[in-house]
TORLO-25995 format. One record per residue (C-alpha): residue number from 1; residue in three letters; y, z, x. Coordinates in Angstrom, 1 decimal, decimal comma. Layout:
BEGIN
NUM; ALA; Y; Z; X
...
***
This chain:
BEGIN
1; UNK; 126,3; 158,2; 164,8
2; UNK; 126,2; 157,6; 161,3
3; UNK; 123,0; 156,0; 158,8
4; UNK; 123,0; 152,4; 158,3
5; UNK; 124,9; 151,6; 155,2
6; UNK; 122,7; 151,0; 151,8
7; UNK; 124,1; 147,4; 150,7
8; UNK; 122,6; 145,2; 148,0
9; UNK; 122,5; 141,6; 148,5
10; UNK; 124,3; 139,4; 146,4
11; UNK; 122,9; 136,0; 147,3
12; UNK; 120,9; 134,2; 149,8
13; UNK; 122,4; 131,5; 151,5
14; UNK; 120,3; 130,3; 154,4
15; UNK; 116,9; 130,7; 156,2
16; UNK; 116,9; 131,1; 160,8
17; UNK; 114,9; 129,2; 162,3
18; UNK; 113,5; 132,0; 164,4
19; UNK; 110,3; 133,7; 164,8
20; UNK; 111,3; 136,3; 162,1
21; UNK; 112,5; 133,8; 160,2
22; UNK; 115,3; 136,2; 158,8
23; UNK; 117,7; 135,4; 155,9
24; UNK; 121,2; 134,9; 156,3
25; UNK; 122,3; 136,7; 152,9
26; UNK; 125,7; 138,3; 151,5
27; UNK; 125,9; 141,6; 150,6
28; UNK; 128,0; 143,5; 147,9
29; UNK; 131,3; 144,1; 150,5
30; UNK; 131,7; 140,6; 150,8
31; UNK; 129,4; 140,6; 153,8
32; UNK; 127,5; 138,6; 155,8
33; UNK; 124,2; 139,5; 156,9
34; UNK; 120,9; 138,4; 158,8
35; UNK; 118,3; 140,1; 156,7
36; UNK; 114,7; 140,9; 158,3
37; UNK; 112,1; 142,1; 156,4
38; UNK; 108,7; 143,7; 157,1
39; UNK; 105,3; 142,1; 156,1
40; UNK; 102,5; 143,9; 157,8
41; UNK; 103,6; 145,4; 161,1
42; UNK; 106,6; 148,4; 160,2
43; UNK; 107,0; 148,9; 163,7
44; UNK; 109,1; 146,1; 164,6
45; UNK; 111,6; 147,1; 162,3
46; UNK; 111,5; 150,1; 163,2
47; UNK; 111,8; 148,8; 166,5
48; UNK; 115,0; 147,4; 165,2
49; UNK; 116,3; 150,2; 163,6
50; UNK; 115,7; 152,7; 167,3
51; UNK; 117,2; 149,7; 169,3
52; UNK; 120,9; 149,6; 167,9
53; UNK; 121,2; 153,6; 168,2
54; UNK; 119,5; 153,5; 171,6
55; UNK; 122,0; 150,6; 172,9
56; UNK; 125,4; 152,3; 170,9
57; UNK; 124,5; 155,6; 173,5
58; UNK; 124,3; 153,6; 176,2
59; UNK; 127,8; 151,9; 175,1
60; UNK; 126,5; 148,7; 175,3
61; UNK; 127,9; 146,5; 172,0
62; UNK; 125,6; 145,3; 169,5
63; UNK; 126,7; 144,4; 165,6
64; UNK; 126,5; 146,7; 163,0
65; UNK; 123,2; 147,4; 160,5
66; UNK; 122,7; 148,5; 157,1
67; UNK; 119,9; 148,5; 154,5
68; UNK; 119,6; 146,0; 152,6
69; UNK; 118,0; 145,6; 149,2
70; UNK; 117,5; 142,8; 147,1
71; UNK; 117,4; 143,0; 143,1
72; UNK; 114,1; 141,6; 142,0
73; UNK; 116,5; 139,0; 139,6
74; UNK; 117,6; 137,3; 142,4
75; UNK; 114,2; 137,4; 144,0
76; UNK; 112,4; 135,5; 141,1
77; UNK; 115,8; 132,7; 142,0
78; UNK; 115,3; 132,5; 145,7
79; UNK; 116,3; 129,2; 146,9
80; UNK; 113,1; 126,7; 147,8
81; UNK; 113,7; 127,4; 151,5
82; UNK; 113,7; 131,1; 151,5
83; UNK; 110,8; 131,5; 148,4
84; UNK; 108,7; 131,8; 150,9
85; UNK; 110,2; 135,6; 151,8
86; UNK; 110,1; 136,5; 148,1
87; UNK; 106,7; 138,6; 149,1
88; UNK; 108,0; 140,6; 151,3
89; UNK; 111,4; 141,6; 149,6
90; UNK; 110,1; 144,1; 147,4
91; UNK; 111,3; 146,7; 149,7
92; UNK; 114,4; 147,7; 151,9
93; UNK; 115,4; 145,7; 155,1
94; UNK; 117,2; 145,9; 157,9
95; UNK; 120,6; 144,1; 158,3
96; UNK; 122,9; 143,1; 161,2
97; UNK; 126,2; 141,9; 160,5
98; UNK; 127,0; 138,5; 161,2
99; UNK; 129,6; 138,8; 164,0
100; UNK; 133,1; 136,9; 162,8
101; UNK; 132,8; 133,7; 165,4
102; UNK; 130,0; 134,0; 166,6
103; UNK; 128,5; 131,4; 169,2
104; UNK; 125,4; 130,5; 170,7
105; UNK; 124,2; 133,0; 174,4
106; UNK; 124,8; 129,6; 176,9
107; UNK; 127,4; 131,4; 178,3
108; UNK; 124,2; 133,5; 180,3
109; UNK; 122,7; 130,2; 180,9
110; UNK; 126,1; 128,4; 182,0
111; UNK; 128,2; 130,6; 182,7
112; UNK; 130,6; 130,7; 185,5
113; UNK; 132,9; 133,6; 187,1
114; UNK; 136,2; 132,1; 185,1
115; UNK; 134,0; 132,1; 182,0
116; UNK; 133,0; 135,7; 182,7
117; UNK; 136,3; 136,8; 183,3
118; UNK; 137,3; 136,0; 179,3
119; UNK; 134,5; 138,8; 178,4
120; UNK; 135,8; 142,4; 178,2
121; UNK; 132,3; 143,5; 178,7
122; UNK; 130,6; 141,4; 181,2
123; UNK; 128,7; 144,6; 182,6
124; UNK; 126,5; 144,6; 179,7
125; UNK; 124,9; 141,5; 181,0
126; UNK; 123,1; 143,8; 183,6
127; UNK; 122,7; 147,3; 181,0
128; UNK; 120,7; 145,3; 178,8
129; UNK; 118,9; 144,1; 181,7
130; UNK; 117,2; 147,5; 182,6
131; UNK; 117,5; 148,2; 179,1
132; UNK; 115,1; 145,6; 178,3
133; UNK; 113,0; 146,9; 181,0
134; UNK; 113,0; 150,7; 179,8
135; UNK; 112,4; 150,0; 175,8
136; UNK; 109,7; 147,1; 177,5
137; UNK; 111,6; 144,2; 175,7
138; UNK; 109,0; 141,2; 175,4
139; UNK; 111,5; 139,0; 174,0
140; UNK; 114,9; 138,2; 176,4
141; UNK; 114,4; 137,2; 179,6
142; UNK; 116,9; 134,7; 181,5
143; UNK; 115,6; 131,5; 179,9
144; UNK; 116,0; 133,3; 176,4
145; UNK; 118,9; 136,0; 176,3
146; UNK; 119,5; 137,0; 172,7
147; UNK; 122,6; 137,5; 172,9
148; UNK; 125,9; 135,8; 171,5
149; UNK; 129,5; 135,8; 172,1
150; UNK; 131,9; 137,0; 169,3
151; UNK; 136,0; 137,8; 169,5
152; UNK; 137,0; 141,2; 171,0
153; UNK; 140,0; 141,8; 169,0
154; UNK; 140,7; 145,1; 170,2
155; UNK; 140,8; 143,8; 174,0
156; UNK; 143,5; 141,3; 172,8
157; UNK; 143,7; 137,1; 172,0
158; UNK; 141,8; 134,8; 173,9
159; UNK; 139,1; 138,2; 174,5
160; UNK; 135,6; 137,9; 173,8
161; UNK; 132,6; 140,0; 174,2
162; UNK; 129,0; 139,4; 174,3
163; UNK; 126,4; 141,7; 171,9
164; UNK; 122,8; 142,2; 172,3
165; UNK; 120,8; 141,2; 169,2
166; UNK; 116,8; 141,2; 168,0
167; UNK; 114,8; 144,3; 169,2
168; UNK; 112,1; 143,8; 167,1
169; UNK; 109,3; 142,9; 170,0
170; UNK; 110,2; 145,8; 172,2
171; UNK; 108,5; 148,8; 173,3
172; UNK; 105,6; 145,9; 174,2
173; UNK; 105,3; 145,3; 170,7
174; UNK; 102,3; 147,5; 170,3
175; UNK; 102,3; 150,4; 167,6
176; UNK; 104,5; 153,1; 169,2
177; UNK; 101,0; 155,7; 169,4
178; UNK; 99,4; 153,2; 171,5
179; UNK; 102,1; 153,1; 174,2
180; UNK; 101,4; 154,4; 177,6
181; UNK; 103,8; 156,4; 179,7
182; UNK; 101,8; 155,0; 183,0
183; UNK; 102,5; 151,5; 182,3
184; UNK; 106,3; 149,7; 182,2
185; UNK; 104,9; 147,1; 180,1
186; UNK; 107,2; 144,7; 181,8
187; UNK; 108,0; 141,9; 183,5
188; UNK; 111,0; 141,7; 186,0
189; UNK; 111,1; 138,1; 187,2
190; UNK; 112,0; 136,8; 183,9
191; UNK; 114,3; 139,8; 183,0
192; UNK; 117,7; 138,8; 181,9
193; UNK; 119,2; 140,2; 185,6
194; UNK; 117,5; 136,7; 186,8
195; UNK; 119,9; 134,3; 184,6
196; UNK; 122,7; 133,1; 186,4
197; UNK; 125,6; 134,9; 184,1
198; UNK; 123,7; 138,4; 185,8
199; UNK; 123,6; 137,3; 188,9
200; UNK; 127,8; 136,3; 188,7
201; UNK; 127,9; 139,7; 187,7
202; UNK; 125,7; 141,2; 189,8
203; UNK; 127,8; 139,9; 193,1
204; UNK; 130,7; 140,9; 191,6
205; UNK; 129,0; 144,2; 191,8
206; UNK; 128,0; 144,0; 195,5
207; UNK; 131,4; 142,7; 196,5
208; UNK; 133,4; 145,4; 195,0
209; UNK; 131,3; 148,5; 196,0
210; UNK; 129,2; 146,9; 198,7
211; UNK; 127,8; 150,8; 199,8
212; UNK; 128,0; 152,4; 196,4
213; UNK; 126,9; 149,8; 193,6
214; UNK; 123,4; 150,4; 194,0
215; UNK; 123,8; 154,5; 193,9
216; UNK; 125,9; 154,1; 190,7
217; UNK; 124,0; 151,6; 188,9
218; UNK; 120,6; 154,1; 189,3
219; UNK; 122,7; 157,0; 188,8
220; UNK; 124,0; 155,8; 185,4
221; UNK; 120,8; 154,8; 184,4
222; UNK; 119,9; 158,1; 184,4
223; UNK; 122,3; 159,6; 182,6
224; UNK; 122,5; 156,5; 180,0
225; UNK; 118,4; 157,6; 179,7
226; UNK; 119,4; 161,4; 179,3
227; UNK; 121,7; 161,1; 176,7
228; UNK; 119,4; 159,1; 174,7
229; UNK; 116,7; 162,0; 175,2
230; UNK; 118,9; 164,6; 173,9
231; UNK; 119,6; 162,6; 170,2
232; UNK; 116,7; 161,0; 170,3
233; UNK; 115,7; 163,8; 167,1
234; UNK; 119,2; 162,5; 165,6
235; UNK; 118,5; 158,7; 166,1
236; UNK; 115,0; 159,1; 164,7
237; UNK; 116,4; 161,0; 161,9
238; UNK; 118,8; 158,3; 160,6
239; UNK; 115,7; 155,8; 160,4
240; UNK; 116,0; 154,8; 156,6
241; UNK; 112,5; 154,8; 154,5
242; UNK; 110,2; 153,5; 154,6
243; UNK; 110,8; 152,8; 158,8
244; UNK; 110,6; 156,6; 159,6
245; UNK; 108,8; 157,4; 162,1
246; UNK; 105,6; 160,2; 161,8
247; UNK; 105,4; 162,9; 164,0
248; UNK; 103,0; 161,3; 166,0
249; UNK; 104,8; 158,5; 166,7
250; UNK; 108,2; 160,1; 167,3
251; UNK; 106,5; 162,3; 170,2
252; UNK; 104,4; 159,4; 171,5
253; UNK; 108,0; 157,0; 171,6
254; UNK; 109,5; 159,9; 173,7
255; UNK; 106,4; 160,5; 176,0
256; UNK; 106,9; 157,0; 176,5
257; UNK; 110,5; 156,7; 177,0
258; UNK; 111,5; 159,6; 178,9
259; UNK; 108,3; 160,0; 181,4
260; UNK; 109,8; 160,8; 184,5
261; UNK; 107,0; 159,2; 186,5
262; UNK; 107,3; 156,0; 184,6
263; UNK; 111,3; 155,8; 184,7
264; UNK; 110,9; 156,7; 188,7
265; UNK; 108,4; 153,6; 189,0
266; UNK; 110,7; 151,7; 186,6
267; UNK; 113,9; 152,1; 188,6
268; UNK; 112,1; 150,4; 191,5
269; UNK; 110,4; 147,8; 190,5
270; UNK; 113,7; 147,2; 188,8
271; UNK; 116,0; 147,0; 191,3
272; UNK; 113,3; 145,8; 194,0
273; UNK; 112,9; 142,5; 191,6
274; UNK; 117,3; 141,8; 191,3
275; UNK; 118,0; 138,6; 193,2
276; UNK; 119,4; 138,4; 196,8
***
């Protein structure tokens, strides 16, 4: 795993019209970017920041990051739409890479078994299900999947794969010292398992390994969880400043995380709540 890459931002060109309101800015390498920034609560950057490392050990795809920073010139010649971010900019941010043709997550919504077929990663549909429920992801669920579809041009034409985006209302959104290792913070009716992409998947699953699906799915989860415990030091250290985390919060994330109580309850209430 490597640190994000330290990227200035050239100009601003547009404003999301999403809770975070993030900036869709290119960078210095000829880049395109979706630029969050922090105004009060660090956390959820940080949040950000933990997420993409977490999900790259579990080998599920999500874009690439970097730090941005944006010279104070350009923030005294912010367009009108995006002045009101100038506040906030004095500061690094965290970056994810637009992803070259990029489309809208209907597919999860809509999607149907041939549609599936043209991804080279459907699994991940059902990773970043009980993903979601270990990091306690408040924010996809089956009616709203952050996720988006982009070209898989190492899998060949005609390829695409689907990448998990926003991480910045997980781990319940509450300060990471606050977080209890008895609770799941959770709920797994509205998980992203319940949208009917998941569910293709999901029988898929049953149909191929109809005695061993369920075995391997909590086995995997396991060792997915386990290798994230072991460079979970690394992945902390390649937070950039200032979305470190303090040593309270760094053991308080991992008491949280990797309580074996709480992923035993987890698992089941998990895979006690995937459809029929």
């Amino acid at each position: 795993m490597l640190p994000p890459t330290p990227l200035r931002v050239r100009a601003v060109r547009d404003v999301m019209d999403t809770a975070h309101k993030p900036l869709l800015v290119l960078t210095e390498d000829g880049g395109l970017y979706y630029l969050k920034y922090a105004k009060t609560q660090l956390y959820e950057l940080k949040s950000e920041w933990l997420c993409h490392y977490l999900l790259r050990l579990w080998e599920v795809a999500t874009p690439d990051i970097a730090v941005l920073t944006v010279p104070p010139q350009l923030v005294a010649q912010l367009p009108t739409v995006a002045q009101g971010a100038a506040r906030w900019l004095h500061q690094p941010a965290f970056g994810s890479r637009q992803v070259v043709g990029a489309e809208a997550s209907d597919f999860v919504h809509y999607g149907t078994a041939a549609e599936l077929a043209t991804l080279s990663n459907p699994d991940d549909l059902l990773w970043v299900a009980i993903f979601d429920a270990w990091v306690s992801n408040d924010d996809r669920r089956a009616s709203h999947h952050n996720m988006i579809l982009g070209a898989d041009e190492a899998a060949g034409r005609g390829r695409q794969q689907c990448f998990a985006i926003d991480h910045a209302y997980t781990f319940a959104t509450l300060p990471f010292e606050q977080l209890d290792p008895a609770e799941t913070y959770f709920s797994y009716n509205t998980n992203l398992s319940q949208a009917p992409a998941a569910r293709v998947v999901l029988g898929q699953w049953r149909e191929k390994r109809p005695l061993l699906w369920a075995s391997e799915y909590e086995r995997d989860f396991y060792l997915r969880v386990e290798k994230c415990r072991i460079n979970f030091a690394t992945v902390c250290a390649l937070l950039p400043a200032p979305f470190q985390l303090s040593i309270a919060e760094q053991t308080n994330l991992a008491n949280f995380l990797f309580d074996k109580n709480r992923l035993a309850q987890l698992w089941v209430e998990f895979f006690n709540a995937l459809p029929q």
